[in-house]
C-alpha positions in Angstrom: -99.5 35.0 15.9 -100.8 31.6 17.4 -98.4 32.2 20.3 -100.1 35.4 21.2 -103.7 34.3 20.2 -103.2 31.7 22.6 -101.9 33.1 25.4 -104.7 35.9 25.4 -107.4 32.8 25.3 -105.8 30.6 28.5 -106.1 34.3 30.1 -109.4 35.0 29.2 -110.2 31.1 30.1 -108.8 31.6 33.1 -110.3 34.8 34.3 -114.0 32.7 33.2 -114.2 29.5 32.0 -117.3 30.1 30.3 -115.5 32.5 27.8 -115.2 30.7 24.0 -112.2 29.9 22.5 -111.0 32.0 19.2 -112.2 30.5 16.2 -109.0 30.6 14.9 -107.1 28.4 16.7 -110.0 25.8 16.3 -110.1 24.6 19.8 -112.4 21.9 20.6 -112.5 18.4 23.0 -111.1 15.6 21.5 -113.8 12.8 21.1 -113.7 10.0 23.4 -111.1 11.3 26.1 -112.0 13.5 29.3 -110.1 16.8 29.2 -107.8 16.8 27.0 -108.6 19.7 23.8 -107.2 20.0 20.3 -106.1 22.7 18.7 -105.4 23.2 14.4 -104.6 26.2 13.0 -102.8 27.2 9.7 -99.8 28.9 8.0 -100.9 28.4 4.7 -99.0 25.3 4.8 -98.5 22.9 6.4 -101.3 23.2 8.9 -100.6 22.8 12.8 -102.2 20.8 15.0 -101.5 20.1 18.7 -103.6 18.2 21.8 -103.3 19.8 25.8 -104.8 19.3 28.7 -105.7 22.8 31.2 -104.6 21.7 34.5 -104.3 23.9 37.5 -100.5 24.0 39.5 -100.4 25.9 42.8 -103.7 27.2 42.2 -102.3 28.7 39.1 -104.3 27.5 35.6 -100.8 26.0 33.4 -101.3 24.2 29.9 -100.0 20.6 29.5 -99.0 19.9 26.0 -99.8 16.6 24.8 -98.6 16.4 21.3 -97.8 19.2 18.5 -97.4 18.0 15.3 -99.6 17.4 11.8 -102.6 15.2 11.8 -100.6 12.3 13.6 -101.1 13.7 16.7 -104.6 12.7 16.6 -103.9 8.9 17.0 -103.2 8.9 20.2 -103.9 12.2 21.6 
């Protein structure tokens, strides 16, 4: 479900980078770095949470994951 609610945001992200993430994968910037996004979303337990970067590769928009994990990942994202 995350996998597909994902893919269809990058897409849409892609297509125009004004378009808003889905509220439910609770994508935001990550405070006090340039570029780099988290993402938290939950299977009723334990919650998910992950940090990426969008980067573009042969003109071609790619995700670079940072970290996936639990709330660790937000030490050094």
């Amino acid at each position: 479900m995350v996998r597909e609610k994902f893919i269809a945001a990058c897409d849409a992200y892609a297509a125009d980078p004004a378009t808003s993430w889905p509220a439910s994968l609770g994508v935001k910037s990550v405070r006090g770095t340039s570029g780099v996004l988290e993402m938290t979303w939950s299977f009723a337990s334990p919650d998910g949470r992950a940090t990426f970067e969008l980067i573009t590769v042969d003109e071609e928009l790619r995700v670079r994951w940072r970290r996936v994990g639990d709330d660790e990942v937000f030490k050094n994202p």
